[in-house]
C-alpha positions as CSV (number, residue, x, y, z in Angstrom):
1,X,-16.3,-7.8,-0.6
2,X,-19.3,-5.7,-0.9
3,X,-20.4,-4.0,2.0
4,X,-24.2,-5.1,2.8
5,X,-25.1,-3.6,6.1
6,X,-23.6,-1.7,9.4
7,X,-22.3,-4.4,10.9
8,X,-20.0,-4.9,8.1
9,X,-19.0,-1.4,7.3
10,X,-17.9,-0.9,11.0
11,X,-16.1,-4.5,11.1
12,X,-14.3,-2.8,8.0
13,X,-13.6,-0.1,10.0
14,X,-12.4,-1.6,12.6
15,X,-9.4,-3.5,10.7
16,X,-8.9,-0.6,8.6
17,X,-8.4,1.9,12.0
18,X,-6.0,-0.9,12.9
19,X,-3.4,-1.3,9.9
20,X,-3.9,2.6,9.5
21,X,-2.8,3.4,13.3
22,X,-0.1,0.1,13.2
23,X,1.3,2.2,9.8
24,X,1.6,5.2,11.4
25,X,3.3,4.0,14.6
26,X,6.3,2.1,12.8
27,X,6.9,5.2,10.3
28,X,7.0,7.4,14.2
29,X,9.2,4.2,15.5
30,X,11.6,4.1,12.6
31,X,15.1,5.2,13.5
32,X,18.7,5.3,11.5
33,X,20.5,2.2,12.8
34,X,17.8,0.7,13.8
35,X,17.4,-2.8,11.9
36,X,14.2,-3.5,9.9
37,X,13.4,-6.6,12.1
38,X,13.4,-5.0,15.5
39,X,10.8,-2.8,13.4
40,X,8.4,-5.3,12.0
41,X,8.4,-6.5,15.5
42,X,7.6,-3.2,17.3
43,X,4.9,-4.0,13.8
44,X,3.9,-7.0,15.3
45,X,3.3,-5.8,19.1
46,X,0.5,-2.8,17.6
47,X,-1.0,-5.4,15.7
48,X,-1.5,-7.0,18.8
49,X,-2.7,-4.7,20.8
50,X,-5.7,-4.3,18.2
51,X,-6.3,-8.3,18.4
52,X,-5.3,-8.2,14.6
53,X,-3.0,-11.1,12.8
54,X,-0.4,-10.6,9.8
55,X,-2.2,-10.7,6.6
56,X,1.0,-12.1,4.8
57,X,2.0,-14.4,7.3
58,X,-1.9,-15.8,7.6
59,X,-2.2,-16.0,3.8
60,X,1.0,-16.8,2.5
61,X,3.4,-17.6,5.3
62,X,5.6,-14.5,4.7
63,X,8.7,-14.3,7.4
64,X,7.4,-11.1,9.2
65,X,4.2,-9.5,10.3
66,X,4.7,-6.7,7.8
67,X,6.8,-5.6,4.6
68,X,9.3,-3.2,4.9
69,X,11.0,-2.7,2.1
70,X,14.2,0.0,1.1
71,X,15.5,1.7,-1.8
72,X,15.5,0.3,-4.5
73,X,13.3,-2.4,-3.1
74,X,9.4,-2.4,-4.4
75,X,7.7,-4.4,-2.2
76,X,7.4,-7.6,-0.4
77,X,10.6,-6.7,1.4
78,X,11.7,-9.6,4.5
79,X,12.5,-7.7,7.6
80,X,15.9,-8.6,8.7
81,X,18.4,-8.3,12.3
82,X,20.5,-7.8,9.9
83,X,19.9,-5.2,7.6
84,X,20.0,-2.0,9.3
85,X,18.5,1.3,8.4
86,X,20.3,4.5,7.5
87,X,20.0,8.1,7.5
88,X,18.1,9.3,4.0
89,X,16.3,5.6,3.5
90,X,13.8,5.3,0.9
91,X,11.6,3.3,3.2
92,X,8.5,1.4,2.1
93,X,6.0,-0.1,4.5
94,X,3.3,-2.1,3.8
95,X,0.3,-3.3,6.8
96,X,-2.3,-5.7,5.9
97,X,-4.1,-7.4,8.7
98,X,-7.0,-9.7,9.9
99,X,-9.5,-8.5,12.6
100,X,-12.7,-10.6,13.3
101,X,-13.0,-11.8,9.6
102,X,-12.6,-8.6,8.4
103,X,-9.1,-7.7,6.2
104,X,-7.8,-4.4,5.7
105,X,-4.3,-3.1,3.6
106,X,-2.4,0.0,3.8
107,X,1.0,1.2,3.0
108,X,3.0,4.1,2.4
109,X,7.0,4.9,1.8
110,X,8.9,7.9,3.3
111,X,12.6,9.2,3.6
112,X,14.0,8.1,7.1
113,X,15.7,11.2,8.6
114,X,17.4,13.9,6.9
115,X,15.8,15.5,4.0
116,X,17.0,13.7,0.5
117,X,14.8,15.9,-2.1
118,X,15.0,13.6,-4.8
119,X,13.5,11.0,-2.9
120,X,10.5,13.4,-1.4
121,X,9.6,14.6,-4.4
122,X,8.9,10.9,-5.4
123,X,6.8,10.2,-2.2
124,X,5.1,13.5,-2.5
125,X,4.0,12.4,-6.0
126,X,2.7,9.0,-5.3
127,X,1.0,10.4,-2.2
128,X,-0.6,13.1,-4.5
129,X,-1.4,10.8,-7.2
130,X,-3.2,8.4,-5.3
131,X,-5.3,10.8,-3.6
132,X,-6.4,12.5,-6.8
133,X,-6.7,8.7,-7.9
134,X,-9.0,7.7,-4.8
135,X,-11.0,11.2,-5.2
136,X,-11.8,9.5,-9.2
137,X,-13.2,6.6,-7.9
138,X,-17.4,6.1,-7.5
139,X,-20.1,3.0,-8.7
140,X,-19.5,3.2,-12.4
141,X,-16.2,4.2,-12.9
142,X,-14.2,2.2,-15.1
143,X,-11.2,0.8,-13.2
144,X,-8.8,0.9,-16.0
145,X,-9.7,5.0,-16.5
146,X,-8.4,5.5,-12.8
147,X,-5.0,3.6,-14.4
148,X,-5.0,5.3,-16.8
149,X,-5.3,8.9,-14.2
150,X,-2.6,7.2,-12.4
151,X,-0.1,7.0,-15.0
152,X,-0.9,10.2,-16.9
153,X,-0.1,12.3,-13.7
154,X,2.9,10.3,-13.2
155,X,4.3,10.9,-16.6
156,X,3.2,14.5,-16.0
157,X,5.8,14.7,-13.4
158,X,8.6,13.0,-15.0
159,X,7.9,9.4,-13.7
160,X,6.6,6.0,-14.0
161,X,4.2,3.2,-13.1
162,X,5.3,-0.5,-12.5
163,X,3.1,-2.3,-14.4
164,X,2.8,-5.6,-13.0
165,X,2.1,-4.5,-9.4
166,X,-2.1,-3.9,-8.3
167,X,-4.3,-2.9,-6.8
168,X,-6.8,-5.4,-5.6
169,X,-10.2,-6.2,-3.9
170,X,-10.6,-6.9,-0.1
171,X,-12.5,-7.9,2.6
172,X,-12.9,-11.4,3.7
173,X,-9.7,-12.1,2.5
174,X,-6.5,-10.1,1.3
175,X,-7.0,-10.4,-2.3
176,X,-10.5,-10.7,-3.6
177,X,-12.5,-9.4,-7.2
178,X,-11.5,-7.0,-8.7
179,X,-7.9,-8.9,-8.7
180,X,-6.1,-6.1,-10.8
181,X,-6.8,-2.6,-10.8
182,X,-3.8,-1.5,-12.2
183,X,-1.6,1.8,-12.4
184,X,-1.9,2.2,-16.0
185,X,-4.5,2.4,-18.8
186,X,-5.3,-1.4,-19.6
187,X,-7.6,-1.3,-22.6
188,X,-8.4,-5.1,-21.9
189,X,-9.6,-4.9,-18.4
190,X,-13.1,-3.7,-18.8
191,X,-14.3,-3.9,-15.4
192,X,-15.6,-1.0,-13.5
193,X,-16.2,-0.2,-9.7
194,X,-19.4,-0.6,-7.8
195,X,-21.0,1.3,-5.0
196,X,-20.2,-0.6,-1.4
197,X,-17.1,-2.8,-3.0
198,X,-14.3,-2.7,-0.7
199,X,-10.9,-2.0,-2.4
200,X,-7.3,-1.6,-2.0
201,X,-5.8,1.5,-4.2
202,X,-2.1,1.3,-4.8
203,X,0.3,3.2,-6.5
204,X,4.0,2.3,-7.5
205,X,5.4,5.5,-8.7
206,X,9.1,5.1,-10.3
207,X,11.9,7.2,-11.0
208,X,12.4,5.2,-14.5
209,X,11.5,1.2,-14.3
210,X,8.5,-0.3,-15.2
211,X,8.6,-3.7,-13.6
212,X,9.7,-5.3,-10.7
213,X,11.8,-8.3,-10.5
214,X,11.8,-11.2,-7.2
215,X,15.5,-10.7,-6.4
216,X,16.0,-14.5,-5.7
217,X,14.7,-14.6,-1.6
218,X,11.4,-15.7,-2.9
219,X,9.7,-12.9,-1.9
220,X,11.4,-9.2,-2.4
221,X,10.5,-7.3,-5.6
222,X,12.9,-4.8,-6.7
223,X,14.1,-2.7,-9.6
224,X,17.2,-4.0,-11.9
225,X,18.4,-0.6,-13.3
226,X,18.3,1.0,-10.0
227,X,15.1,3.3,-9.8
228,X,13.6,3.9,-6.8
229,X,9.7,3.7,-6.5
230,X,7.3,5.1,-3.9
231,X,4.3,3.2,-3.0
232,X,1.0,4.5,-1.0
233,X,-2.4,2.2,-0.3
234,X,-5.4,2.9,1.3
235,X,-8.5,0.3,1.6
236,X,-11.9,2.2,0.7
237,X,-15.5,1.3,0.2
238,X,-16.5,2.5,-3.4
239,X,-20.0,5.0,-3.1
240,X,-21.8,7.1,-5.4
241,X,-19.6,9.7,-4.2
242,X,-16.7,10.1,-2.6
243,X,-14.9,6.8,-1.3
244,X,-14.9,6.2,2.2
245,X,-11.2,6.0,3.3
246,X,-11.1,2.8,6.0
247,X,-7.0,3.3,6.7
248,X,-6.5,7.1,7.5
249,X,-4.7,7.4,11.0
250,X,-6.8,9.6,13.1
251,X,-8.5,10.6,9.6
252,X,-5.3,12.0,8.1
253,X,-3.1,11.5,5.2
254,X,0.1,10.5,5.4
């Protein structure tokens, strides 16, 4: 989507202030024991309360109103009754959302509880990177240069990028053009970004894989060797200067 007047911008706003404040109340919500179901429906009731629908169920039918994945899961995780949180989580969550015709994505992993140091360091880097990532980005910039920023100052740090997990357009629809803007250098995409495009920036920081695999529900994406990987989105409109962030809670980072 390209944003072509106010109206626009604030109905962009609007969806984005949703997922953003929806994001930020599950991660507060989140408890040890408590299952991931009972928290994509807690998920599910802020939605609400915006008059905002499920992205993934609206689009692709997914069984939840968000994705919450753990450990060693990437993304795309089911919410389950059954499978219960615990102390020192590597928890992933990922909103996306519909409000009046306007779509909006955020997401953003964090250690449930007590402090696990290997796992914050991880989430402090992909937090980090994508902000230094998002700072990159103006009308002209070439999309595979912020890849390739993205998985320089991973490497920097000792980690990785999964590769075959995007970034993406947005708008009036989940996933519009650009269709991959991706964490690493990809000398074939020669696209670049353009002032008022609206734009989900993700990164998929990892311990040591570089791919995720669907574990066999059909949906869940998750390391084979047993890395962990920290994910954080925001959805911006692209300027001649710095991006406008659309999915900071209360205008904050998380």
């Amino acid at each position: 989507m390209s944003i072509s007047n106010q109206s626009e911008l604030l109905g962009m706003q609007q969806a984005g202030e949703a997922v953003a404040l929806t994001l930020k109340s599950m991660r507060d919500y989140a408890r040890p024991g408590m299952s991931t179901g009972e928290l994509d429906e807690f998920g599910r009731s802020v939605l609400e309360s915006f008059g905002a629908h499920s992205a993934p169920k609206l689009t692709y039918g997914f069984p939840g109103w968000t994705c919450i994945s753990v450990n060693q899961e990437v993304a795309h995780g089911i919410p389950s009754r059954s499978r219960f949180l615990r102390e020192g989580d590597l928890v992933n969550i990922d909103v996306s959302a519909e409000l009046n015709g306007f779509w909006a994505d955020n997401g953003g992993s964090f250690v449930l509880g007590a402090s696990n140091p290997t796992h914050q360091s991880l989430v402090d880097a992909s937090k980090t990177i994508l902000q230094k990532a998002i700072s990159s980005i103006r009308d002209g910039v070439k999309i595979n240069a912020v890849g390739g920023l993205i998985e320089a100052e991973a490497k920097r740090r000792g980690y990785r990028v999964i590769k075959n997990l995007t970034g993406h357009g947005i708008g009036r629809g989940l996933h519009e053009a650009p269709h991959s803007i991706a964490n690493y250098y990809d000398r074939l995409n020669r696209g670049k970004f353009h002032k008022n495009a609206v734009v989900a920036i993700e990164t998929f920081i990892s311990t040591k894989a570089g791919w995720a695999y669907e574990n066999g529900d059909g949906w869940t994406l998750q390391t084979r060797d047993g890395s962990y990987v920290a994910q954080h989105e925001h959805t911006i409109v692209v300027t001649d200067g710095e991006p406008i962030i659309l999915t900071l809670a209360n205008g904050i980072w998380e």
